[in-house]
C-alpha positions, 0 to 999 in steps of 0.5 A, spaced: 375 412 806 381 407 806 386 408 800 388 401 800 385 397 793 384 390 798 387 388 805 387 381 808 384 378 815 388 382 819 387 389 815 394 389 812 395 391 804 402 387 804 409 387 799 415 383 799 421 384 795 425 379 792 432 381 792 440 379 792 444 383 797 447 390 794 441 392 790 438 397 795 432 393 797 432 393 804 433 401 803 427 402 798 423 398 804 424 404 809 423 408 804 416 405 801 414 404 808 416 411 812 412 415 805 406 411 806 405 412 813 408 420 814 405 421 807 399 418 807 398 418 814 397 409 813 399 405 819 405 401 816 411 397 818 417 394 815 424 390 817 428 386 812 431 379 813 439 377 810 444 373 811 451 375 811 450 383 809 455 382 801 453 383 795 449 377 792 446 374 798 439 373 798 434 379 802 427 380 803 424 387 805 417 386 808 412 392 808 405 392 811 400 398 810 393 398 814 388 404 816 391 408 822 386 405 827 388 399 825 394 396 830 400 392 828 401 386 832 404 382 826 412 381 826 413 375 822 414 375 815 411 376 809 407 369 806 402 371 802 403 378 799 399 382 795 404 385 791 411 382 789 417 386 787 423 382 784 429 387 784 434 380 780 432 375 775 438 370 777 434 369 783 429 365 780 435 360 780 435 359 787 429 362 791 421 362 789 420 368 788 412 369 787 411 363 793 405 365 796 402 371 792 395 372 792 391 370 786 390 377 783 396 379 786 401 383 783 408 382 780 414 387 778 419 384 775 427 387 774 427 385 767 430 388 760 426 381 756 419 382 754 413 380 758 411 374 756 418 371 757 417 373 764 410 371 765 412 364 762 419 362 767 414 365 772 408 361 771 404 367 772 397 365 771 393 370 772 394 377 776 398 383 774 405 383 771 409 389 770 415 389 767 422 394 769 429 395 765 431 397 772 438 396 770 439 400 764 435 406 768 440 406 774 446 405 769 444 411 765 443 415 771 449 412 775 445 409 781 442 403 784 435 400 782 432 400 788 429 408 786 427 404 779 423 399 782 420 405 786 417 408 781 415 402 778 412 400 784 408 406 784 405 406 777 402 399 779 400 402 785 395 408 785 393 409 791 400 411 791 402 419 791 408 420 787 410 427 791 410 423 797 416 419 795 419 424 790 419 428 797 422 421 801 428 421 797 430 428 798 430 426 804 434 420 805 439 421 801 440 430 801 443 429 808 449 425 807 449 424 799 446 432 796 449 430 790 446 424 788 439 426 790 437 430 782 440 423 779 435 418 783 429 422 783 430 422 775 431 415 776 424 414 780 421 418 775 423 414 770 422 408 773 414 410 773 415 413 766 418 406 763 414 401 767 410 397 762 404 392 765 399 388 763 393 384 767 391 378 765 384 376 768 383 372 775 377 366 773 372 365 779 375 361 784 382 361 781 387 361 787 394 363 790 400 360 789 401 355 795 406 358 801 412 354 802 416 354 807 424 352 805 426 346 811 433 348 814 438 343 811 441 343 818 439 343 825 439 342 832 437 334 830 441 334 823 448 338 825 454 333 825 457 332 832 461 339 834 459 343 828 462 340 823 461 342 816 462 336 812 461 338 804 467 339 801 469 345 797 461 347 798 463 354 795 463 352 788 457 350 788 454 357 788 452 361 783 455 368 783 452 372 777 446 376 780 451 379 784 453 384 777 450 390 777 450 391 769 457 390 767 462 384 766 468 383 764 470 380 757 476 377 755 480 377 749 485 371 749 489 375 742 491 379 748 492 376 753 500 374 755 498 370 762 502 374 766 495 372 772 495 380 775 487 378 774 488 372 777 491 375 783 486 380 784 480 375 783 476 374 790 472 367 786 474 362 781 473 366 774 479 365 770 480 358 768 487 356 766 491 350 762 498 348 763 500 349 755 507 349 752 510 355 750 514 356 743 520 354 747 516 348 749 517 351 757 510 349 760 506 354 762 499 356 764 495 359 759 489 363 760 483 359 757 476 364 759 472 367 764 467 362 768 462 367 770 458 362 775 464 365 780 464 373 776 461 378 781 463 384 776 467 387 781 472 388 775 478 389 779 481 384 773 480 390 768 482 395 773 490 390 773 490 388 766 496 390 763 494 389 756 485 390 755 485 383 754 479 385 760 475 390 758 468 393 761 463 391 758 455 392 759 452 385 760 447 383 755 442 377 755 446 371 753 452 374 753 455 369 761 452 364 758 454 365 750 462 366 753 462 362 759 468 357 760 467 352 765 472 350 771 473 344 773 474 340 779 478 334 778 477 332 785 469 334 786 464 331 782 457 332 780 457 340 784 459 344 778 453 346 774 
């Protein structure tokens, strides 16, 4: 008798997981995978696809399951998934997290907001939504989300042996990092503990999201002649928040005496400066803020800062949003959010 809850045309029960780079996703999906096919005796496979491999670059784990007399020929990515995991909510700036999911799919969502929010920015009609404060756990527990968001996956997914990934995780991390394997499996737990979901009804006839495929902006027919990329100064256009992983900087100007230690260490463009008078009446640069469109929360400058003008800080909703002083770019326009 199958254990999986529903499988598509080609046998396959098929999870995809939404994430940025740094947050563990590719390695939760071999984890997924290697404990459905040696705990469950499931046939299953799992590859990842990223870009650059750093922190904040978008990456998707793909997953399929089928019954082990069922053979495994497909290769592509996952376009029509039964379950989403989305492991960083700053994603749905940039990518369409649920494209293609089934009508009566299901959907996990990193989030510390309440479920109707979610459902809301996600236009969730129908289908399961569950809901995880992954970040807060993994902070608490000083590991990453990706084991959080496992545990999650599990209370969702019944057919599912918790055993089975309690056992995985001992032995994907006990090799090399024995000590940080108790921490992880209370993390998982935790995650299966604290996940909450709810099942809104699928009415007759409703239907999947449409897939769509994203167009290359530049090709072998549209690239300019010997390569050339002519935007200019494209890297201001990007947002670098869903990088953070539950901290940031905050700056207190009471403090602050511009000696540019935080700038010298920042790998983007956080701090925004103006060239003010002193009460000599010298010109110098004065600190005004943070952007935190470029902060990746890497918190070098707080590390620098002679003075705690910079102090850590745990990220809260709002918070960037509430405190962020924009750069701006005389010689760009319209890039800048």
């Amino acid at each position: 008798m199958s254990i999986l809850p529903t499988t598509n045309e080609l046998g396959f029960f098929e999870i995809r997981l939404e994430s940025i780079g740094g947050l563990g996703a590719n390695l939760a999906g071999k984890m997924l995978a290697e404990a459905g096919v040696l705990g469950h005796g499931l046939n299953g496979s799992n590859f990842s696809s990223y870009g650059s491999e750093k922190k904040g670059t978008p990456v998707k784990a793909f997953i399929r399951f089928c019954e082990p007399e069922v053979e495994i020929r497909a290769h592509s990515p996952i376009e029509e998934p039964h379950v989403i995991g989305v492991f960083h909510e700053a994603l749905y700036k940039t990518v369409d997290v649920v494209n293609g999911l089934q009508a009566d799919g299901i959907v996990l969502v990193n989030s510390e907001r309440d479920m109707e929010a979610v459902r809301e920015e996600l236009e969730l009609d129908h289908g399961t939504l569950a809901v995880v404060d992954a970040m807060s756990i993994a902070v608490e527990e000083n590991t990453r989300i990706n084991t959080a968001m496992l545990g999650a996956l599990y209370r969702v997914l019944r057919f599912l042996d918790v055993d089975k990934m309690r056992d995985v995780i001992r032995e994907t991390f006990g090799k090399k990092y024995p000590h940080i394997v108790d921490a992880n499996i209370r993390t998982f737990n935790r995650g299966y503990e604290e996940v909450s979901f709810k099942s809104y009804e699928v009415p007759e006839g409703a239907e999947q999201k449409p897939f769509e495929r994203q167009p290359s902006r530049l090709g072998y027919e549209t690239q300019e002649i010997g390569g050339i990329i002519s935007a200019q100064a494209n890297s201001i256009a990007k947002d670098l928040s869903g990088s953070r992983q539950g901290f940031l900087p905050a700056f207190e100007q009471e403090k602050c005496i511009n000696c540019t230690h935080c700038d010298t260490v920042c790998p983007d463009f956080c701090f925004v400066w103006e060239e003010r008078e002193d009460k000599r009446g010298r010109k110098q640069m004065v600190l005004q803020g943070i952007d935190y469109q470029y902060c990746k929360g890497c918190l070098k400058c707080v590390e620098v800062c002679p003075t705690s003008a910079l102090t850590e800080i745990r990220e809260t909703i709002g918070y960037s949003d509430e405190h962020r002083v924009k750069q701006t770019f005389p010689y760009v326009e319209g890039v800048v959010k």
